[in-house]
Phi, psi and omega in degrees: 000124182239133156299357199233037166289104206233148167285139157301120162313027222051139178183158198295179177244027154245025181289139149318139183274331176308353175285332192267047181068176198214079171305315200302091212251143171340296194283008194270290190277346167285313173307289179321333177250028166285280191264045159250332196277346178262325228241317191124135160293053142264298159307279200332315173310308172294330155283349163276291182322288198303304171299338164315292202268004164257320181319311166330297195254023167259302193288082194310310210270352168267328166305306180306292162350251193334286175319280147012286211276305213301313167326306200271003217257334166313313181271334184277314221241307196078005175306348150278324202120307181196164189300125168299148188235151151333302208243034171253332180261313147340285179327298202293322205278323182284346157313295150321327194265335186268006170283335199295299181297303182321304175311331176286340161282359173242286162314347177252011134100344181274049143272159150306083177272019168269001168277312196312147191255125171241148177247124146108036159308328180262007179265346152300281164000320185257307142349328169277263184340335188242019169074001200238158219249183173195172168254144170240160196214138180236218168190183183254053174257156171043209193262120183267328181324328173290320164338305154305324177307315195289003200260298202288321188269357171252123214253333200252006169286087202261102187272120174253123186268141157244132180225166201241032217242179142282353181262038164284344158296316173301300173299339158320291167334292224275324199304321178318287184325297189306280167236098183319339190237068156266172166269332159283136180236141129321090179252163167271092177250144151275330176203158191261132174237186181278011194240347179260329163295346182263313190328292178287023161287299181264009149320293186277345182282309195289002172101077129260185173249151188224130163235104162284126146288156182230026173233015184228139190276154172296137166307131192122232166220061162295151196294152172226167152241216175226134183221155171271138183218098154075055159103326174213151164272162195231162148308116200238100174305162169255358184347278164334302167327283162297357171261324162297307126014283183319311204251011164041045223218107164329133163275114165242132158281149166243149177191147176225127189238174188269109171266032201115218193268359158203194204253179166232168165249114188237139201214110181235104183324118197271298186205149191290319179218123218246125181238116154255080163274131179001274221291322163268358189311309160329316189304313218246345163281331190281000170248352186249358190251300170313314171278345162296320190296334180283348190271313196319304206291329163304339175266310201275341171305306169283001164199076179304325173274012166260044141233119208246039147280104182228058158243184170283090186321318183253009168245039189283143181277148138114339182286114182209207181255152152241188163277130199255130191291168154241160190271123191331140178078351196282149160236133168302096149331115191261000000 
């Protein structure tokens, strides 16, 4: 979960997605919760959309992008309705942009979260009772900022986000500002070594929680795998797996999408226990990477304009094997 789900700025279209820039920039989002708290959501709309919609008819490899998926979530879902047009892709970029406020209203701790719908609210719940941590695996659909709202109001909630940008120290700062008691922290991994798997180890052993997205391959050369998604397969990191693995630990998927004038939160258990022994491994991450992609796909059916990829998503750079960590002492079960 990122703050910086951004249309790419130009880049070849075998760019990384990590290359193609960051509108949501720090000092952006303290502007944004500026005019949204003097002006109203309304102005903020007006003053957003236009840049939205120059961003639109500038930006070619994010335009393709949108389009590309609004095709496929149609022909696999039927989620539209009718074939996307020029203006299903507008639709989709203003979508984002109107996510742009929630998120600032969700870090800064001002949302209403007596609106929010959470689906699978007790199996977190019981889990908070029983003291015990978990992994969460998110994506880049919708507002995830909600997530956080929700981290800060069941108050016995401790979120570690890994994120894979460099600003995470700086959004710390602004969260710091922003909302002081928050529960979430932002850490920066470019890659999971053993020394960030025994940290988060001893996170989750104190009940805290940890959330990777699982839909952007990591900078560098994280390992992936191939899952069908909406028709072809793509490039999955395994990142979640295997840190859930690490940390002996529940899997959940998490995701929050626009429901009417507010949102839901959906938190669906993936596996009570994620096991990789040697000899299958490869097999069970390409089965824990498919039921993440079948759930995903299943949530963007019900809300098609919340995905906020907009790079090329089934053409990703970068997928390959690393050596993957472990925590001192561990032995691999063959």
């Amino acid at each position: 979960m990122t703050t910086s789900s951004t249309p790419p700025q130009g880049a070849p279209d075998a760019a990384h997605w990590a290359t193609v820039g960051e509108s949501t920039f720090v000092l952006g989002l303290r502007f944004l919760c500026a005019v949204h708290r003097w002006f109203g959501r309304g102005p903020f709309l007006l003053f957003l959309y236009p840049v939205v919609t120059y961003y639109w008819a500038t930006r070619g490899l994010a335009r393709r992008a949108s389009m590309e998926y609004l095709r496929r979530i149609q022909a696999e879902r039927g989620a539209l309705g009718h074939a996307p047009t020029w203006r299903d892709g507008v639709r989709h970029f203003m979508s984002f942009a109107d996510t742009i406020l929630d998120k600032t209203l969700a870090l800064s701790g001002r949302y209403r979260f007596d609106t929010l719908r959470v689906h699978g609210r007790d199996l977190l719940q019981d889990l908070l009772r029983q003291g015990r941590g978990g992994m969460f695996v998110t994506a880049h659909i919708g507002c995830l900022e909600m997530c956080q709202a929700a981290a800060n109001e069941l108050g016995s909630l401790r979120l570690n986000v890994l994120v894979h940008t460099s600003h995470a120290e700086k959004f710390n700062r602004v969260l710091g500002r922003l909302d002081p008691d928050s529960a979430v922290r932002l850490l920066h991994v470019s890659e999971i070594t053993p020394a960030t798997a025994v940290m988060l180890a001893e996170r989750v052993g104190r009940g805290e929680f940890v959330a990777i997205a699982g839909d952007r391959i990591p900078v560098g050369t994280g390992k992936t795998v191939r899952a069908r998604f909406l028709g072809r397969e793509a490039p999955f990191p395994v990142g979640s797996y295997v840190l859930a693995s690490l940390l002996k630990c529940p899997l959940f998927l998490m995701g929050c999408v626009r429901e009417g004038a507010t949102h839901a939160l959906h938190i669906e258990r993936l596996a009570e226990a994620v096991d990789l022994p040697r000899r299958q491994r490869d097999e069970r991450l390409a089965q824990h990477a498919q039921a993440y992609a079948d759930r995903l796909e299943a949530l963007l059916a019900e809300a098609p304009f919340e995905w906020f990829n907009f790079f090329p998503f089934w053409d990703q750079p970068g997928a390959g094997s690393a050596t993957e960590p472990r925590l001192p002492h561990e032995h691999t079960p063959s």
